[in-house]
C-alpha positions, 0 to 999 in steps of 0.5 A, a space after each residue: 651470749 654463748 649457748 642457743 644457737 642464732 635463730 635466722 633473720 626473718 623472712 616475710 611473715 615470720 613473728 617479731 617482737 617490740 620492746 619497750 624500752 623505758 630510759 633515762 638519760 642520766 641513769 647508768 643502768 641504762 647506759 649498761 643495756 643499751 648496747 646490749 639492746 643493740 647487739 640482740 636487735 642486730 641479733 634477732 628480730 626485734 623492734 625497740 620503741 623507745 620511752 623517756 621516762 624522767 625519774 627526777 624533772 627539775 633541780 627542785 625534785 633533785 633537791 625534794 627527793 634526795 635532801 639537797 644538790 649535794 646529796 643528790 649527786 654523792 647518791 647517784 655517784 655510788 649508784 655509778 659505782 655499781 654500773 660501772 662494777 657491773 658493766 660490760 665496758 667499765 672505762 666508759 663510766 667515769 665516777 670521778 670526773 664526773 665527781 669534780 664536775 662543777 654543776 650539779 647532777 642533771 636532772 633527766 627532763 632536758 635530755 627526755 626532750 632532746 631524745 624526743 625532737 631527734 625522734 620528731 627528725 629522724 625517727 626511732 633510730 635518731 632517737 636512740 643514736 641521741 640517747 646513746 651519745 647523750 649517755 656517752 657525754 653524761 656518763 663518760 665525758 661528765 658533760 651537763 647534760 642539763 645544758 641546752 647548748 650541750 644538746 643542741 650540739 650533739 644534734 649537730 654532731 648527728 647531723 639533725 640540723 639548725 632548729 633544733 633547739 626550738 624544736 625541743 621547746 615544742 608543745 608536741 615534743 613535751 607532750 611526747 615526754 609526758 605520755 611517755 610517762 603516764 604509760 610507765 605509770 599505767 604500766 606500773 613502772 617505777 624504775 629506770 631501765 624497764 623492759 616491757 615485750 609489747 606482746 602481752 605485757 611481760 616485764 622482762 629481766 635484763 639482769 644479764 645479756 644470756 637471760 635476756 637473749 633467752 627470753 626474747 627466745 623463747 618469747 619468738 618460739 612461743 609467737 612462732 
């Protein structure tokens, strides 16, 4: 991301921004911007907030969008291929493994409401550091992340503590995922990932880490 020089950390009153960040736990594309997002929030003073939205929300919907299991993950396999083409870290993305996986294709529900327990707990930041370790065990590991014991261990591997399987299954931690979803839907938003700065509404291009940084750039001159 070479090229404008860094702007300082923001002192008192100086302008932020808010993205929001509209993911899926099974969507590689998603896997390639979120330590991209990391880098320009340690960058820049930006605040992401954090939306689930599940493109695919049960094993039937697989079946009813792509035609069957089977298609549904030879699909969604060749999608991985271009982010792993298209990644800044293309081992982390293991096509093959999780090819001879034995479970179908997760669908994106039960990660969603992982990601919105760990938000109950622990904030934004337990939010994003469970969707990037579930990413990790989904797109690395080829881990079914489908499976409620593989997210309730990667809570505890986060230190979120006993309990959190029943706080997944909370009506509040639902309702969490499906407002999150009638945004999207308000906003227009059919894709996984989205970007969305808060301040006024601007759907931004995340195509590369240099247009996005030079978004958020001048979005901060224009709020300045």
């Amino acid at each position: 991301m070479a090229g404008a020089p860094s702007p300082a950390r923001p002192g008192a009153g100086a302008p932020r921004l808010t993205l929001e960040f509209f993911h899926d736990v099974v969507c590689g594309w998603c896997f390639n911007l979120s330590p991209r997002l990391r880098a320009l929030a340690a960058e820049l003073p930006i605040e992401v907030r954090h939306r689930a939205f599940v493109l695919q929300d049960s094993q039937a919907r697989m079946a009813e969008v792509f035609g069957s299991p089977a298609r549904a993950k030879a699909e969604i396999l060749r999608h991985w291929q271009a982010c792993r083409a298209a990644s800044d870290a293309p081992e982390r993305i293991d096509v093959a493994r999780m090819r001879a996986a034995p479970f179908p294709y997760p669908h994106g529900l039960p990660g969603a409401l992982a990601c919105k327990a760990a938000e109950r707990l622990g904030g934004r930041d337990a939010h994003w550091a469970m969707f990037d370790a579930l990413q990790r065990a989904h797109l690395s590991e080829a881990r079914n992340v489908a499976d409620p014991a593989v997210l309730v261990e990667t809570a505890a591997a986060l230190g979120l503590g006993p309990g959190f399987a029943r706080l997944m299954e909370a009506p509040g931690v639902r309702a969490a995922v499906e407002a999150d979803r009638a945004l999207a839907r308000r906003l227009g938003i059919r894709t996984v990932p989205s970007l969305i700065l808060r301040e006024g509404r601007v759907r931004l291009d995340h195509g590369s880490p240099g247009a996005l940084r030079a978004q958020l750039l001048d979005a901060l001159r224009r709020a300045a």
